[in-house]
Residue frames as a rotation matrix with the C-alpha (Angstrom) as fourth column:
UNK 1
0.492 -0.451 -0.745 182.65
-0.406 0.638 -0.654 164.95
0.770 0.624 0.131 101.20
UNK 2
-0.735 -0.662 -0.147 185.22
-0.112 0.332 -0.937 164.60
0.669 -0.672 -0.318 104.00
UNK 3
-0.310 0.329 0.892 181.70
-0.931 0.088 -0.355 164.24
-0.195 -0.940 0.279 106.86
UNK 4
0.561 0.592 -0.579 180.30
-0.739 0.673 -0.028 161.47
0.373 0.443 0.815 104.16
UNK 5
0.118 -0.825 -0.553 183.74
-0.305 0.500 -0.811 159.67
0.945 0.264 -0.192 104.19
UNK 6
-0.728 -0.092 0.679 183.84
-0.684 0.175 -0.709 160.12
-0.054 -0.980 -0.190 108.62
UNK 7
0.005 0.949 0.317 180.25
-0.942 0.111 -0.318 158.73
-0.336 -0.297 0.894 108.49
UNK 8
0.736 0.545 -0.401 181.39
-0.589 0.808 0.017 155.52
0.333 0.224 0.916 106.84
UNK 9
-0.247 -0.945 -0.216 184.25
-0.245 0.277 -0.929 154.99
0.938 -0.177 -0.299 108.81
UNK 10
-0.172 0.314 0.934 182.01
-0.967 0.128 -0.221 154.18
-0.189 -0.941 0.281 111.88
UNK 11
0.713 0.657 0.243 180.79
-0.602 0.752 -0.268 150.96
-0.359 0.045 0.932 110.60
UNK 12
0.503 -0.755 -0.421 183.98
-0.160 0.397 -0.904 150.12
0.849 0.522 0.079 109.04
UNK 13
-0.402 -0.406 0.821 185.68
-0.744 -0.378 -0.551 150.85
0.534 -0.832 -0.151 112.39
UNK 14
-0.122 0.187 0.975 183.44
-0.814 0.544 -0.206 148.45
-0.568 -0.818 0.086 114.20
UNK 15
0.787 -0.043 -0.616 183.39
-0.537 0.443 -0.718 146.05
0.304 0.896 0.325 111.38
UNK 16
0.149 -0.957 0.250 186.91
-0.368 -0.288 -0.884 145.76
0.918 0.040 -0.395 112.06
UNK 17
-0.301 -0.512 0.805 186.44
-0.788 -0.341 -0.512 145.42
0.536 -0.789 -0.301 115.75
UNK 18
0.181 0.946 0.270 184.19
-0.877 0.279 -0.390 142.79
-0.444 -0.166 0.880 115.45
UNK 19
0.796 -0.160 -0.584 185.85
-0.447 0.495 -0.745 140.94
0.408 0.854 0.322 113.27
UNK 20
-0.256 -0.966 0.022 189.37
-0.608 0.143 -0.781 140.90
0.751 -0.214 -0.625 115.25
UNK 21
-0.272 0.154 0.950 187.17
-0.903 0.299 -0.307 139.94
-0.332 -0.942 0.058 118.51
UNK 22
0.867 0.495 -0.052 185.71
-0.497 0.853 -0.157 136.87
-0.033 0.162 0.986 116.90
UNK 23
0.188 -0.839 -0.511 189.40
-0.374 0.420 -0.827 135.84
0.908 0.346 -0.235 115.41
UNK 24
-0.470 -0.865 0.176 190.25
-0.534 0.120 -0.837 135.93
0.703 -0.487 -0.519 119.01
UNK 25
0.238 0.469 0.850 187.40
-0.730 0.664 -0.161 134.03
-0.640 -0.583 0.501 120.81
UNK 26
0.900 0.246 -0.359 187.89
-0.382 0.842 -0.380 131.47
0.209 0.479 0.852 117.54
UNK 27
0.016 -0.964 -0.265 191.49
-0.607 0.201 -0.768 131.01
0.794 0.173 -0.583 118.04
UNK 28
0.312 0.139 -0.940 192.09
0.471 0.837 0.280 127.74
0.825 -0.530 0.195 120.41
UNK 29
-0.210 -0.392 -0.896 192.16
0.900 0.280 -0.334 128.15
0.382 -0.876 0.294 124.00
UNK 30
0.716 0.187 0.673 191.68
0.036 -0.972 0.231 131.39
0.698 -0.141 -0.702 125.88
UNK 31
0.450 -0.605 0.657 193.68
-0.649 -0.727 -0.225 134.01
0.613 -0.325 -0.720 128.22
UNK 32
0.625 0.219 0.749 193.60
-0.766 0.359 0.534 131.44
-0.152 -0.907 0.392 131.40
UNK 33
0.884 -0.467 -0.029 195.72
0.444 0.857 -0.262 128.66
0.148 0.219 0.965 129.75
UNK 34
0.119 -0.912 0.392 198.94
-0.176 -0.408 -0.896 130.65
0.977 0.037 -0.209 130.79
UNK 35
-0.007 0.142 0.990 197.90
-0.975 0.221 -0.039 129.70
-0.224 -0.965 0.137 134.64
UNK 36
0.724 0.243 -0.646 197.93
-0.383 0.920 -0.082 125.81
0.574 0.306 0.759 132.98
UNK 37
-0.139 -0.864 0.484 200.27
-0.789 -0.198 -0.581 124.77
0.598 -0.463 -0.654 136.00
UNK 38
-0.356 0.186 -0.916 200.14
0.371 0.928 0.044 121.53
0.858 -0.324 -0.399 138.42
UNK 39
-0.782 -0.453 -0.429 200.23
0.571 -0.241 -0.785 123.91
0.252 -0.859 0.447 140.90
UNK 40
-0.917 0.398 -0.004 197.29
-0.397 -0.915 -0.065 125.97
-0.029 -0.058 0.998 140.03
UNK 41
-0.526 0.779 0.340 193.64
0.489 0.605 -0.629 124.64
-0.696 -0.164 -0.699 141.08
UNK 42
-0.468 0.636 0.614 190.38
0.797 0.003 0.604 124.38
0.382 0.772 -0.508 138.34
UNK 43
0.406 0.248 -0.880 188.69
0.718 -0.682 0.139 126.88
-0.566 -0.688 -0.455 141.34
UNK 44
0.123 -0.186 -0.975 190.88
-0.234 -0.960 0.153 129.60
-0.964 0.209 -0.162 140.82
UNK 45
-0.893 -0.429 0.138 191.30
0.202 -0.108 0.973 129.01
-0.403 0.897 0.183 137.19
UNK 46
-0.056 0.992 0.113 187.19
0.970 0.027 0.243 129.87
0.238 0.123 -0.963 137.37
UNK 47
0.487 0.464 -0.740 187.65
0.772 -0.625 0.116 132.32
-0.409 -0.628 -0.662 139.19
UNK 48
-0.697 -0.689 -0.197 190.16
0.201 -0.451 0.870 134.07
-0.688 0.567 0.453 136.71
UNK 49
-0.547 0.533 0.646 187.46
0.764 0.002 0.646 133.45
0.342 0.846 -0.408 133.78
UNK 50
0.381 0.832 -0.404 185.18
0.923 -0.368 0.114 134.78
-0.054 -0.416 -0.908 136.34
UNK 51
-0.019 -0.620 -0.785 187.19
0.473 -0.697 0.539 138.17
-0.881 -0.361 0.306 136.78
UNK 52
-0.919 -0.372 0.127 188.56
0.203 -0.172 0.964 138.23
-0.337 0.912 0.233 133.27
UNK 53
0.056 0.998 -0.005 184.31
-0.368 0.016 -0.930 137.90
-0.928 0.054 0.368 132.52
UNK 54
-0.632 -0.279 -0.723 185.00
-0.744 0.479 0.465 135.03
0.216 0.832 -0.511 130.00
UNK 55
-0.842 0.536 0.062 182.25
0.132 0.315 -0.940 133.46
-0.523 -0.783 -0.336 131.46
UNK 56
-0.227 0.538 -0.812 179.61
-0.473 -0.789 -0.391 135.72
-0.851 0.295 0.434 129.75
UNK 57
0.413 0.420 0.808 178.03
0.846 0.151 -0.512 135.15
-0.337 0.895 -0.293 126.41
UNK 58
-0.311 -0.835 0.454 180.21
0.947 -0.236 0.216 135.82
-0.073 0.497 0.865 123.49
UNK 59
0.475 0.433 0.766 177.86
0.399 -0.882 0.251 139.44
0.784 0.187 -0.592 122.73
UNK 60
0.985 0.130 -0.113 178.39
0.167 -0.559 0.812 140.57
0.043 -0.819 -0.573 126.54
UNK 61
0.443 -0.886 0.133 182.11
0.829 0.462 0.314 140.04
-0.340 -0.029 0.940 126.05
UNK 62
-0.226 -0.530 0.817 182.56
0.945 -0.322 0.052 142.15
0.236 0.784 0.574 122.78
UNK 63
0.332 0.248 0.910 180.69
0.225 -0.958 0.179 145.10
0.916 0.145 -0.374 124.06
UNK 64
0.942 -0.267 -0.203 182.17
0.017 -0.566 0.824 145.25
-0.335 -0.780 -0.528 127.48
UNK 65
-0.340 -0.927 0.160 185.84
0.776 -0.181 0.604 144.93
-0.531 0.330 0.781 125.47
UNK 66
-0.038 -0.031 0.999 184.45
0.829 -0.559 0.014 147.17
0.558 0.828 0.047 122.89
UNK 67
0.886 0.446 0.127 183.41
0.231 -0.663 0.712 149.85
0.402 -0.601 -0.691 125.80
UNK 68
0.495 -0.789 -0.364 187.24
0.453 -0.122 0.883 149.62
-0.741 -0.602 0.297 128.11
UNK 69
-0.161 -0.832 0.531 188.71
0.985 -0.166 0.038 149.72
0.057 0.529 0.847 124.37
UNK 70
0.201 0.403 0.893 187.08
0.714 -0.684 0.148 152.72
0.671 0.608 -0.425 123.36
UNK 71
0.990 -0.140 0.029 187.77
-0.122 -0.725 0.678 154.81
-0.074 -0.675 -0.734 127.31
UNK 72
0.489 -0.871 0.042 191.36
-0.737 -0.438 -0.515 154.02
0.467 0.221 -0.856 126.22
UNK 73
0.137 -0.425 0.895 191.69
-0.919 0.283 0.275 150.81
-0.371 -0.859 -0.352 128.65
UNK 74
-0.219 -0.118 -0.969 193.53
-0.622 0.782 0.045 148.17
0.752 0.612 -0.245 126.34
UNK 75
0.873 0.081 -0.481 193.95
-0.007 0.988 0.154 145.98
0.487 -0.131 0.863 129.38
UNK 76
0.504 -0.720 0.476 196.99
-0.608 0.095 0.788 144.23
-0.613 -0.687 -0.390 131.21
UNK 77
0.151 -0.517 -0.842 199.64
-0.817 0.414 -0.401 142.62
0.556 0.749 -0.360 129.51
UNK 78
0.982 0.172 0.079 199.54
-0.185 0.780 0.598 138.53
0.041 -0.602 0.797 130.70
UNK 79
0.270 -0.904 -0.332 203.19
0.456 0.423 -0.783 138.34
0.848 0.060 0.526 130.37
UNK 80
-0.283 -0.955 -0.094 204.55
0.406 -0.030 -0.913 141.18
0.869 -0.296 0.396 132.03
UNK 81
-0.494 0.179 -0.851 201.62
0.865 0.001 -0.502 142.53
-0.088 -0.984 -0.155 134.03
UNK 82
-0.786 -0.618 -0.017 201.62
0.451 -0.592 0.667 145.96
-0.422 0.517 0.745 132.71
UNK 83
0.109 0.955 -0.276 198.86
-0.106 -0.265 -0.959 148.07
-0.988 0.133 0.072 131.15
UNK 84
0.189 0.098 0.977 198.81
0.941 0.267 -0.209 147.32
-0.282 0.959 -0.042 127.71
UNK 85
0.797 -0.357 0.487 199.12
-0.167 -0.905 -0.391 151.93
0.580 0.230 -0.781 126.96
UNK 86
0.651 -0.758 -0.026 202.14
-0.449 -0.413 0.792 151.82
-0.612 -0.505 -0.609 128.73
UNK 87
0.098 -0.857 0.507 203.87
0.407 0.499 0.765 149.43
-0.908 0.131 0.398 127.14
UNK 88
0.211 0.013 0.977 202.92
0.977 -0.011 -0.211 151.00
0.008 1.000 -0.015 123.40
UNK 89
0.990 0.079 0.117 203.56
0.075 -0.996 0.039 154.33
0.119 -0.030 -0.992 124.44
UNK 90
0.699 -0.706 0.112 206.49
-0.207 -0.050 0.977 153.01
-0.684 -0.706 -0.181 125.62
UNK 91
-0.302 -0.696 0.651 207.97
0.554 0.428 0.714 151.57
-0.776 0.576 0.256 122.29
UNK 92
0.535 0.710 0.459 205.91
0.600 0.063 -0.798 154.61
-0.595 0.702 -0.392 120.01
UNK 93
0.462 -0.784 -0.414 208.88
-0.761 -0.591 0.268 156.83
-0.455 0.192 -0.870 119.60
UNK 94
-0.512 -0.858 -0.030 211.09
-0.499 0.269 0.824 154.15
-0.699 0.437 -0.566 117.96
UNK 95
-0.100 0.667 0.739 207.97
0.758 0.532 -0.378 152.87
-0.645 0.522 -0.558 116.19
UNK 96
0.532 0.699 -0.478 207.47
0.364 -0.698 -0.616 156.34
-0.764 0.154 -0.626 114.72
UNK 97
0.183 -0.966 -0.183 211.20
-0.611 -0.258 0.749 156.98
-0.770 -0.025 -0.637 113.83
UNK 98
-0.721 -0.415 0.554 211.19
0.107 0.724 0.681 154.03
-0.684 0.551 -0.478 111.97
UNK 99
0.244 0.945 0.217 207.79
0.713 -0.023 -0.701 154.58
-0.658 0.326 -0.679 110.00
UNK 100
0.758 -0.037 -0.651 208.96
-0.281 -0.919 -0.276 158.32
-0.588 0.392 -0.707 109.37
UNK 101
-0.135 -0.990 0.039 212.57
-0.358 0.085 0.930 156.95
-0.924 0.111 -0.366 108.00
UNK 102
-0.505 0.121 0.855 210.81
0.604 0.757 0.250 154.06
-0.616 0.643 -0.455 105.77
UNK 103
0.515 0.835 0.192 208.32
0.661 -0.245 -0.709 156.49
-0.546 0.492 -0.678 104.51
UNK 104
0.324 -0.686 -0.651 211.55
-0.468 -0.714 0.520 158.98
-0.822 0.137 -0.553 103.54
UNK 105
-0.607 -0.654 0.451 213.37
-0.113 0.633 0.766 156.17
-0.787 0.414 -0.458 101.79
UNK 106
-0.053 0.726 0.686 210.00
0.915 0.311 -0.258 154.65
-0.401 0.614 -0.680 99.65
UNK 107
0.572 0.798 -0.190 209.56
0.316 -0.428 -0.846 158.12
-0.757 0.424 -0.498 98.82
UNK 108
0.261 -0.842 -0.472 213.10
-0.727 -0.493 0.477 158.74
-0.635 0.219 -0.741 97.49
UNK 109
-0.788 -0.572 0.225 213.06
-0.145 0.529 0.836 156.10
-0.598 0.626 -0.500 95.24
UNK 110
-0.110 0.722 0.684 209.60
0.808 0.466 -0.361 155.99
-0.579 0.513 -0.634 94.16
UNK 111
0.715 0.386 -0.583 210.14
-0.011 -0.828 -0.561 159.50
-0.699 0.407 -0.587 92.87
UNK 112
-0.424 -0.839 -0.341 213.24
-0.447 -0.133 0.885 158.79
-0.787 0.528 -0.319 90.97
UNK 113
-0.317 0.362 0.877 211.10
0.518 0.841 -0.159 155.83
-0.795 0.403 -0.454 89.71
UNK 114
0.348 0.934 -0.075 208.47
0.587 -0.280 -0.760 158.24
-0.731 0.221 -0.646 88.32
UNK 115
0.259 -0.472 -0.843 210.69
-0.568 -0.780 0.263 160.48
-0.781 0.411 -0.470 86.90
UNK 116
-0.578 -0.661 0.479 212.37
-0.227 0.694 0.683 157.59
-0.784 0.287 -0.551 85.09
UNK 117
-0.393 0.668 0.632 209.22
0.853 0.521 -0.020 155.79
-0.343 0.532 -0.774 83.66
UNK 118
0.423 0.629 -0.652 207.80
0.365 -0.777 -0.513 159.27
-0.829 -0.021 -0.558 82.67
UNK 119
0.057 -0.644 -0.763 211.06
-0.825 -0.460 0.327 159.81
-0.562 0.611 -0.558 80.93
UNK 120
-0.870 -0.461 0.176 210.99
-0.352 0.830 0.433 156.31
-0.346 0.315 -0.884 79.42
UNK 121
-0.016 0.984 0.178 207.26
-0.652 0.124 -0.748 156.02
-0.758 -0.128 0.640 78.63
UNK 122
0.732 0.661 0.166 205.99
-0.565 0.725 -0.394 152.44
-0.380 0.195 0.904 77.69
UNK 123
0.067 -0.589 -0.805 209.47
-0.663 0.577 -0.477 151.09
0.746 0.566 -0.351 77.06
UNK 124
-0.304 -0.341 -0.889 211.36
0.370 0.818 -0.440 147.96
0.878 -0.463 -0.122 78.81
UNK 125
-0.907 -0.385 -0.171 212.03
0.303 -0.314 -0.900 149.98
0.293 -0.868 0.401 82.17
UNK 126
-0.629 0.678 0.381 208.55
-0.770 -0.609 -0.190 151.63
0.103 -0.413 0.905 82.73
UNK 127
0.057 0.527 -0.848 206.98
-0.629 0.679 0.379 148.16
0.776 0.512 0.370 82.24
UNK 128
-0.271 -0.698 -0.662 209.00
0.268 0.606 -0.749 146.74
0.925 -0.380 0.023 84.51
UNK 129
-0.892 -0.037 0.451 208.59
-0.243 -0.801 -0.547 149.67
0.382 -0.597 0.705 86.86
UNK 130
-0.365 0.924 -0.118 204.85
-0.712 -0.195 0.674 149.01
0.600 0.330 0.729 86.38
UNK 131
0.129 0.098 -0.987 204.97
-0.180 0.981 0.074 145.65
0.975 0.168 0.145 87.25
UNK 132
-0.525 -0.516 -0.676 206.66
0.545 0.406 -0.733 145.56
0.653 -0.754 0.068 89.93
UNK 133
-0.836 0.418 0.356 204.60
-0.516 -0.820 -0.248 148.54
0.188 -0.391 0.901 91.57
UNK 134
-0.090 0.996 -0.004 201.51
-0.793 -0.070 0.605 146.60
0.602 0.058 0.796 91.19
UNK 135
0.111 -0.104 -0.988 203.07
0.371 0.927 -0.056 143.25
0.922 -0.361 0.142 92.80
């Protein structure tokens, strides 16, 4: 049960990965328009693509991003420079904190909920309860 369930999470997984990369080749413009400067020649704004390997056909792209993603190498952040794992490692502790907190709270009321609508079966309040839950 639980190898069936791994075994279709591969294709879903790249599904997924495949799906975001297109969004982001379809989305207007590409990485290089942040160098869009008077100051900055067409040359080296080639020679960035060239580097970056935005150049390439759209296939050679996804599998040399899909390959860096997968050894763990997100990349450089274009703002600050940065490696793209540093900076998320850097913010996963207060990401986590907050996740664990929200997931405390939702559960502390969704169990009162239950209790409630259990005790109240199929009147006003469990309806309600219902409702909302599904919205």
């Amino acid at each position: 049960m639980i190898k069936r369930r791994l075994l279709i999470s591969i294709p879903t997984l790249f599904g997924i990965c495949l799906l975001s990369f297109l969004l982001m080749k379809l989305s207007p413009g590409d990485p290089t328009m942040i160098y869009k400067d008077p100051h900055v020649a067409m040359e080296d704004l080639e020679q960035i693509r060239e580097n970056l390997g935005l150049n390439k056909p759209v296939i050679f792209q996804f599998i040399s991003w899909l390959k860096e993603t997968l050894s763990g190498n997100l990349g450089y952040s274009f703002v600050s420079g940065e490696p793209v794992t540093d900076l998320i490692l850097s913010r996963l502790g207060p990401t986590i904190l907050l996740s664990i907190s929200s997931l405390i709270i939702i559960l502390f009321i969704t169990f009162f909920l239950g209790l409630y609508s259990g005790y109240k079966a199929y009147g006003i309040g469990d309806q309600t309860i219902m409702v909302i839950s599904f919205i």
